[in-house]
N, C-alpha and C positions, 0 to 999 in steps of 0.2 A: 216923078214916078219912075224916069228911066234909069235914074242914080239908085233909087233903093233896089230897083229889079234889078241891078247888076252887083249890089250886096250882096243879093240872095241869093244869084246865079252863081258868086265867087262860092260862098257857104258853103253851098251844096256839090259843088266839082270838089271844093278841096277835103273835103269830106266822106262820096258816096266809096270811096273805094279802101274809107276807113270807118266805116260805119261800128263792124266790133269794137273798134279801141277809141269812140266817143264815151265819155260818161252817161251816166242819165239823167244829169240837168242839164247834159250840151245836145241830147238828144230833142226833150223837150224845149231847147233854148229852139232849133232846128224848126221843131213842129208847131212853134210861134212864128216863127217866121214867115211859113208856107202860109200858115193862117194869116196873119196880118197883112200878107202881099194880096189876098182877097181883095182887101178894104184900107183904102189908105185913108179912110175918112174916120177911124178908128182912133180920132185922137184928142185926148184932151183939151178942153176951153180956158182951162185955166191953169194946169198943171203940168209938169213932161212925162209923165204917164200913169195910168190909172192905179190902181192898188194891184198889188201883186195877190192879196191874203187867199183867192179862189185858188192858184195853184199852190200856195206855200206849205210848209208843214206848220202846225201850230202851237204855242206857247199852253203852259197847263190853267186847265181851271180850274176853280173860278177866276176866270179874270180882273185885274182891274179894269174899275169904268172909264178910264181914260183911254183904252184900246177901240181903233174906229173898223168894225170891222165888213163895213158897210160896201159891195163893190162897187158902188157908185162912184167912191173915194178916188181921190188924185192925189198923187206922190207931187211934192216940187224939192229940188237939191238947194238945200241953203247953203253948202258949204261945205269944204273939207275942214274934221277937228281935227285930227291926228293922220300921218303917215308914218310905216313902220316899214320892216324889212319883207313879213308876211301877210300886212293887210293894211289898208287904210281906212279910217273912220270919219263917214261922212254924217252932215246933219239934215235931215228929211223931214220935210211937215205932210204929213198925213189929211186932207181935209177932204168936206161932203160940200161943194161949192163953194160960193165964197160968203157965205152966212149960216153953211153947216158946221158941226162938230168939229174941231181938229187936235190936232194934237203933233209934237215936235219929237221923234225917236232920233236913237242912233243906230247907221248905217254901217255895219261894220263888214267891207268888202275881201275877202280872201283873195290873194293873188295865183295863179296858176302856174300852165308852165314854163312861159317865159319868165320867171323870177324864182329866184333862190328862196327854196321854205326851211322856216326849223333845223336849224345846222347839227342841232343834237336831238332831232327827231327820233331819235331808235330808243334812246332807253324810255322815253316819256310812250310809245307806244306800243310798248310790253305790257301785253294784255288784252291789247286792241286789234285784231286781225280783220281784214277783210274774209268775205264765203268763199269764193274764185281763188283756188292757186293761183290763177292766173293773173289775177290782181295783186295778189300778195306779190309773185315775183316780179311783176312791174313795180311796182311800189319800191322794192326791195333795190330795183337795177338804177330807178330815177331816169326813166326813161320819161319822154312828155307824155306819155299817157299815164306812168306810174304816177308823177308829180301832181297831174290834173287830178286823180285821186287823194290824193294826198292833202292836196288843197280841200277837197269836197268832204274828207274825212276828221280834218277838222274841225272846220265850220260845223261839219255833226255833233262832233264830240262836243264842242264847246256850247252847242243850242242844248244839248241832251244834258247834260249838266248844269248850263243854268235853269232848265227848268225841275229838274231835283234839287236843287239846293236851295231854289227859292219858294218852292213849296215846304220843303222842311223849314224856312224861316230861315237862311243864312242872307243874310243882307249883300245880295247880289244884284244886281238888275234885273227886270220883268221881261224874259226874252217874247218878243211877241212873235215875229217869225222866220223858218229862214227856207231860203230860196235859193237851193244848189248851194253857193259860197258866198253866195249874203246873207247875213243875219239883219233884223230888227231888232234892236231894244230897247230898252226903257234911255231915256235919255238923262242923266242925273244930273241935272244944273236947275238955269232958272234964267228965263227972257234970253233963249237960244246961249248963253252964255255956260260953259262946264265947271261944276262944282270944282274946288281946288284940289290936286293933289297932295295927301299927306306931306310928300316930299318939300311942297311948297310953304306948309305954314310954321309960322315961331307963334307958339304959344308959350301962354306961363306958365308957371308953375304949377299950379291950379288947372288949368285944362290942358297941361300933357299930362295928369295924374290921370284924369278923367276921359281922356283919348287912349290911354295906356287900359284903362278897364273896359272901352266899346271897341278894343282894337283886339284885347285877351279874348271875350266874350264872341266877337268876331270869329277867332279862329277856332277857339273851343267849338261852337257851332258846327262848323265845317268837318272836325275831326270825329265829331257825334255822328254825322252823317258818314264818314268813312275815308274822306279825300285829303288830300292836301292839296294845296293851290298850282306850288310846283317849280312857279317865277314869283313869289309874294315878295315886294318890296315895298316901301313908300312911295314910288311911283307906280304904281297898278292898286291904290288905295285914294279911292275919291271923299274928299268930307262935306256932305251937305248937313247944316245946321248941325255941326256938332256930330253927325251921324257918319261912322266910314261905312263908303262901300266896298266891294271888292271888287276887280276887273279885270278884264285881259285873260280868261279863263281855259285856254285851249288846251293847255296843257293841264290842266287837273288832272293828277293821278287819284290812281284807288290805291290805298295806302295796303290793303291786305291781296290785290292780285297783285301788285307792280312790286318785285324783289326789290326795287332800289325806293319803294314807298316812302318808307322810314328815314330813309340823308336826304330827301327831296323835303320831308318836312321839315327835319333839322335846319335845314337848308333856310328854309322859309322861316324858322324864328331866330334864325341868326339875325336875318337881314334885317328883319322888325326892332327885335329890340336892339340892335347894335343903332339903331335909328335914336331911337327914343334914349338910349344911354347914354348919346352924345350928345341930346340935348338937355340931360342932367337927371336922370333919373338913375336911382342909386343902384349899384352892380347884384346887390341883392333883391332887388324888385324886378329886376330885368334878365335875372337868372338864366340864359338860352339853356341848357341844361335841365335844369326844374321845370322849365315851360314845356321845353317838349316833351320830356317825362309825366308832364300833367295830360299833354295833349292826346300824347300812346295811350296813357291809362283811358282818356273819353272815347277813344277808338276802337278800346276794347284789345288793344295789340300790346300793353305789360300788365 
């Protein structure tokens, strides 16, 4: 008990005399704290902490029936899948004890401001302003409070988007919630194991025809709604049964506020089918030119 009380004593000194230039999920991180030093009997039987979903923001409905949103529910960490430069993706089972409901998400944690974010941050967040000058010119100077923003905005951006994308039906993951700079989502694999990425498989001839029209289809979607992806390659492309998803979404631009909208798409169907032409698909089906021209025209932008 005298070890956490001296967490919470550090917390709070190094903190009270920075209260303005806290975020607002380091505020509430703060007034968990205070809370939970009440009662340190507050703690899971079976899990390392209880469900978050009471304070989170939430994913759109109607939901899938495999979201537990019960707060009875208990978190356990199965594991890191992925570490990146701006966030690592962990694996979480969500369960109602250990003969309730569960279910296995992915934890995708945003780093703050001891780590370097989005090196070309600026043009991808034309468009996207914080209310407060006063955040905007943090943000702007990369100050640790601008960063901590930074971090928290696009964990935003990237929940707010996958929950429009995947209500229009663009085959993205089911964001279920996020919590300051973590996200929940849908986990796209099978027996804790991750669907392969596109970049990983040789297919034949025969199903890269046919990954080539749910990969078209795929992006067409996306351009109907308005965005492009922004980083679209064959590694930020998950294929379960034959089915791609799309991932890694923070930077989704809006194709009509963001001036540089249009060579971010471009961008994005170079990389695709420069993928798919190498592994033999013919220069005329793989067109990056006609494709993107197809994709401006679903966008409503030629």
């Amino acid at each position: 008990m005298r070890e956490y009380d001296d967490d919470l004593d550090t917390f709070q000194k190094r903190n009270r005399r920075r209260r303005n230039r806290l975020t607002e999920h380091q505020r509430a991180q703060l007034a968990d704290l205070c809370e939970d030093r009440a009662s340190d009997a507050d703690i899971p039987p079976h899990g390392d902490r209880w469900s978050t979903w009471a304070r989170a923001e939430h994913g759109p409905t109607p939901r899938p029936e495999w979201v537990i949103i019960d707060l009875a529910a208990e978190d356990t960490e199965l594991g890191v899948l992925k570490t990146g430069k701006e966030a690592d993706v962990h694996l979480v089972r969500r369960a109602v004890g250990t003969a309730g409901p569960s279910c296995v998400v992915a934890a995708k944690r945003y780093r703050t401001a001891d780590h370097r974010l989005f090196h070309r941050d600026a043009q991808y967040l034309e468009g996207r302003r914080m209310r407060r000058s006063r955040e905007n010119r943090a943000m702007a100077s990369r100050s640790s409070f601008g960063r901590n923003l930074l971090a928290e905005q696009w964990a935003v951006a990237e929940f707010a988007a996958l929950g429009t994308l995947w209500s229009a039906g663009v085959p993205v993951p089911y964001p279920v919630q996020r919590d300051g700079t973590e996200l929940l989502i849908e986990f796209v694999g099978d027996d804790g194991e991750a669907a392969p990425r596109l970049a990983e498989l040789r297919p034949d001839a025969d199903e890269l025809h046919r990954l080539w029209q749910r990969m078209l289809e795929a992006m067409a979607s996306l351009a109907v709604v308005g965005y492009a992806h922004g980083d679209l390659s064959a590694y930020n492309v998950l294929v379960r049964d034959g089915e791609p998803t799309l991932i890694d979404l923070p930077q989704v631009v809006d194709l009509a506020a963001n001036p540089s909208g249009p060579d971010f798409l471009a961008r994005d169907v170079r990389n695709i089918t420069g993928w798919f032409a190498a592994r033999g698909l013919p220069d005329d089906v793989v067109d990056p030119d006609a494709v993107t021209a197809m994709l401006l025209a679903e966008a409503g932008l030629a």
